[in-house]
C-alpha positions in Angstrom: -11.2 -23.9 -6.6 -8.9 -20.9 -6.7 -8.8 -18.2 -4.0 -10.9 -15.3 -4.4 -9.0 -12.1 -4.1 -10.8 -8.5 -4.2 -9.1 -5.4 -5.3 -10.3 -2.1 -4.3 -9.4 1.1 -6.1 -10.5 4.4 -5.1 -8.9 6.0 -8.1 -8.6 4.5 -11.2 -4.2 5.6 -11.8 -3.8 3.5 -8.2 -4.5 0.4 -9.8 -2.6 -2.8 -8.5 0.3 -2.4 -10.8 3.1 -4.9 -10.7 1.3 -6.8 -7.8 -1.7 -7.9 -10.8 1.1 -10.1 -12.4 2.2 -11.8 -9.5 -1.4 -12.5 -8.0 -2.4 -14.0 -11.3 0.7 -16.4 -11.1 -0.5 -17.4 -7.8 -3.5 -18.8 -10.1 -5.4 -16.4 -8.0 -9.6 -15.4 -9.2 -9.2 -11.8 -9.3 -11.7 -9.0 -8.9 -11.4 -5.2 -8.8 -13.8 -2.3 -7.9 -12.8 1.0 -8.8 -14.8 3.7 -6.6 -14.1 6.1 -8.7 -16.3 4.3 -10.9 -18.6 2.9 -8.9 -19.4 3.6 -5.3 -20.1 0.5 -4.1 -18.0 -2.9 -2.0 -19.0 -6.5 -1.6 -18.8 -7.7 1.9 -15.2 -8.5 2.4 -15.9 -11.9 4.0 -17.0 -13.2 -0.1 -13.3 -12.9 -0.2 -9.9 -14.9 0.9 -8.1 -11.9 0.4 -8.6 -8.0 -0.1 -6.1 -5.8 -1.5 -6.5 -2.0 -0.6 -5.0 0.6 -3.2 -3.9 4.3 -2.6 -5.7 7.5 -3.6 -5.8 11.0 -3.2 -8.7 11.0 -0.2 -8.2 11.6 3.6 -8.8 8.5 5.9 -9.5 11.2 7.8 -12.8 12.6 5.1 -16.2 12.4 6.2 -16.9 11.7 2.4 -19.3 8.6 1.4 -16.3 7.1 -0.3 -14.2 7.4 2.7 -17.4 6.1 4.8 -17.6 3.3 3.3 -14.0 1.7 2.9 -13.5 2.7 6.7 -16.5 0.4 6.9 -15.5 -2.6 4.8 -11.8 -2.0 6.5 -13.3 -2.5 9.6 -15.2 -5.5 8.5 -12.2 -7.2 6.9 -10.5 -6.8 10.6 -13.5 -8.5 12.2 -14.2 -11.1 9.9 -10.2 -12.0 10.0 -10.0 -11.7 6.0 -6.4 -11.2 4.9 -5.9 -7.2 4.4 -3.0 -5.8 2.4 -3.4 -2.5 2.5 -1.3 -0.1 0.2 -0.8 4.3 1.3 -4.1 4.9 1.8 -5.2 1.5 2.4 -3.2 0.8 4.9 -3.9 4.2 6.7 -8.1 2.8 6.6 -6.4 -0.3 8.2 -5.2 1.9 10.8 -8.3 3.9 11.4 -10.7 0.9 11.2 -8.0 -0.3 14.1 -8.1 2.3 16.3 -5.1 4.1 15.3 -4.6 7.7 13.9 -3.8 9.3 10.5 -2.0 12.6 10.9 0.0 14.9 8.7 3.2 13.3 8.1 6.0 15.4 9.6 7.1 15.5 6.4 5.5 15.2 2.6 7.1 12.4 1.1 7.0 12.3 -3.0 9.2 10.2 -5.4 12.2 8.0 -4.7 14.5 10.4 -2.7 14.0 12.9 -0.2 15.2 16.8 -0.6 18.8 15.4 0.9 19.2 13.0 -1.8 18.8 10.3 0.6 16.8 7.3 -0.9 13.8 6.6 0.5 13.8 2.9 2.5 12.0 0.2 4.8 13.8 -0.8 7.6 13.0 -4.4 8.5 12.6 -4.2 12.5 13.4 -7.1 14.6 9.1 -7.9 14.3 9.9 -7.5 10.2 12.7 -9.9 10.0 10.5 -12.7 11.6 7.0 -11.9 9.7 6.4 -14.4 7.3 5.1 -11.8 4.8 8.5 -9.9 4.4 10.5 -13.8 4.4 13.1 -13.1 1.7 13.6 -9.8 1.5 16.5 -7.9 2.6 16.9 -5.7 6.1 16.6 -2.4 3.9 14.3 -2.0 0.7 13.8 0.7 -1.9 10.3 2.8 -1.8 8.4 5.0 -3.6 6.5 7.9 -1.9 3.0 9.7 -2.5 2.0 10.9 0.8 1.2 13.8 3.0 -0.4 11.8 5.8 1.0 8.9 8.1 0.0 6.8 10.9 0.2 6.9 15.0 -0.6 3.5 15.9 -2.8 2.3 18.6 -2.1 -1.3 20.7 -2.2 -4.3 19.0 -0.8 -3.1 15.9 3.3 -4.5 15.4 5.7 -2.0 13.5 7.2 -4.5 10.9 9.6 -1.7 9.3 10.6 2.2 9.8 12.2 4.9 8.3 14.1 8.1 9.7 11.8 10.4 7.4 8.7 9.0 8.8 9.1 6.3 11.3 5.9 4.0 10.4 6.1 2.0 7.0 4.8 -1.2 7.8 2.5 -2.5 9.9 0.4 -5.7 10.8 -2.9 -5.6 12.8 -3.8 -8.8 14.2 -3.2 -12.1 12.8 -2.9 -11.3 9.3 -4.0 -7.7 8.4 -0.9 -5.3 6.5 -0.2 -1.8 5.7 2.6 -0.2 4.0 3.3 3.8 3.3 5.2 3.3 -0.2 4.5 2.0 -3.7 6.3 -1.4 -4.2 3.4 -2.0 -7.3 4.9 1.3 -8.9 5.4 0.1 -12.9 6.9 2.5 -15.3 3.5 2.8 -17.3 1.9 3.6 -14.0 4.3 6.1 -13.3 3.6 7.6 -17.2 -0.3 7.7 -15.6 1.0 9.3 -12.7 3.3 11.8 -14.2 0.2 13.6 -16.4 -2.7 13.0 -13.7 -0.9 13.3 -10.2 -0.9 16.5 -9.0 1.6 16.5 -6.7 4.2 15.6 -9.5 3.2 18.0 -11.8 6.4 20.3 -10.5 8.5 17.1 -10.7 11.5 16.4 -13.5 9.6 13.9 -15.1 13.0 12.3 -17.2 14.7 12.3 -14.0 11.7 9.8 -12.3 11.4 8.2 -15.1 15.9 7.5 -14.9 15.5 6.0 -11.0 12.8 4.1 -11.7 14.6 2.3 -14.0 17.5 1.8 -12.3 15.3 0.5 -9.3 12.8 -1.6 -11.1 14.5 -5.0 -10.3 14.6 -4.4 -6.9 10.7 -3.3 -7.1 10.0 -6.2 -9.1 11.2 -8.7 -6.4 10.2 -6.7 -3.5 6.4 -6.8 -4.8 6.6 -10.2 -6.0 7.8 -11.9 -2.6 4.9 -9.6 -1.0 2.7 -11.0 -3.6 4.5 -14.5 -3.0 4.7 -14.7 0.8 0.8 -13.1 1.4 -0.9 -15.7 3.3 -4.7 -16.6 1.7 
C-alpha cells in the first residue's frame, strides 16, 4: 500500500509546487487541505508524512487558523510523524518546539538581496551529514518571502545558514524539517504570486520572471533530492 502523505496549505498560491511532481513519482497517496478553504486538519498520526506550506500568517497570531496548525504541528512532533515544513511551516515547527519566531533582521523577498548578492543555504557541518540534504551541493540557490525568522531552542540542529539571516534549515528531533526559502517555487506559481502577493506588487516582475529561469534547474534538483531523500 503506498504511503500516505498530507499536504497542508494555509493559502491557496502556497501550494506544493514543484515538490507535487516529485512526491507523486515516489508513487506517494497524496492529500491536501487548503485552510483557506476549509478550516479544518486530520490528526497528523493518519499520515506517514506531513508537508507544511507557507502563507502570509504570523506563527506568532492568536488566529484560529494559526491555533490550530500550532496544534497539529505540535502533534506531528509527538507522534514522531515526518514534518517538512516550508517558511511558515517550518516556523510552526519551531514554535510547536519551543523555539521563537521573530522579525527577521532583515525582510528577505525574491532571489537576491538589495547588494545583488544571491540568496543561498549554506550546508553546515550537521547539513552535510543529514540524510535529507545527501546530494546536494555545500551552497544552494533560494527564493525568499519572509519578514519573520527563527531563534531556536535545544534540541533543534542548524542544518544550513546564511549571512542575511543565519537560520535556514533546521531538523527537530529524529525526523522533523524546516526551511526559510522556496525550493517548490515553479514559474506558474511565481505568475500566481506576481498578481496576488503583496509584497511583490513593487517588484520588476520581467526581471523575476528572467532569474527564475535561469535558476530553475538548479530548483528543480534541489526540490527533487528533498522530495527524493525525505524519509517516510
Amino acid at each position: 500500500m503506498a504511503k500516505r502523505i498530507c499536504i497542508v496549505r494555509h493559502i491557496t498560491r502556497e501550494g506544493p509546487g514543484s515538490f507535487l511532481n516529485h512526491l507523486k513519482k515516489r508513487g506517494l497517496d497524496i492529500h491536501q487541505y487548503d485552510l483557506s478553504q476549509n478550516p479544518a486538519l486530520p490528526d497528523p498520526a493518519m499520515y506517514d508524512g506531513v508537508l507544511v506550506m507557507g502563507g502570509p500568517d504570523s506563527a506568532n497570531d492568536v488566529s484560529e487558523k494559526m491555533s490550530l496548525m500550532r496544534d497539529f504541528a505540535g502533534k506531528a512532533l509527538q507522534q514522531e510523524v515526518p514534518y517538512l515544513g516550508i517558511c511558515l511551516g517550518m516556523q510552526l515547527l519551531v514554535k510547536a518546539a519551543g523555539g521563537l519566531v521573530v522579525k527577521s533582521p532583515r525582510t528577505e523577498i525574491g532571489f537576491y538581496d538589495p547588494q545583488k548578492r544571491p540568496y543561498e543555504n549554506i550546508l553546515t557541518a550537521a547539513g552535510q551529514k543529514d540524510p535529507l540534504l545527501r546530494g546536494l551541493s555545500g551552497r544552494f540557490p533560494v527564493f525568499h518571502l519572509h519578514g519573520e525568522t527563527v531563534v531556536l531552542s535545544p534540541g533543534m540542529e542548524l542544518l544550513a545558514t546564511a549571512p542575511q539571516c543565519p537560520n535556514q534549515f533546521i531538523r527537530v528531533g529524529r525526523n522533523a524539517y524546516g526551511l526559510q526559502g522556496h525550493p517548490e517555487l515553479t514559474p506558474a506559481m511565481l505568475e500566481v504570486w506576481l498578481r496576488e502577493e503583496p509584497w511583490l506588487q513593487d517588484r520588476d516582475a520581467a526581471q523575476l520572471k528572467r532569474e527564475l529561469e535561469a535558476l530553475g534547474e538548479d530548483y528543480l534538483r534541489v526540490s527533487g533530492m528533498l522530495i527524493q531523500n525525505w524519509p517516510l
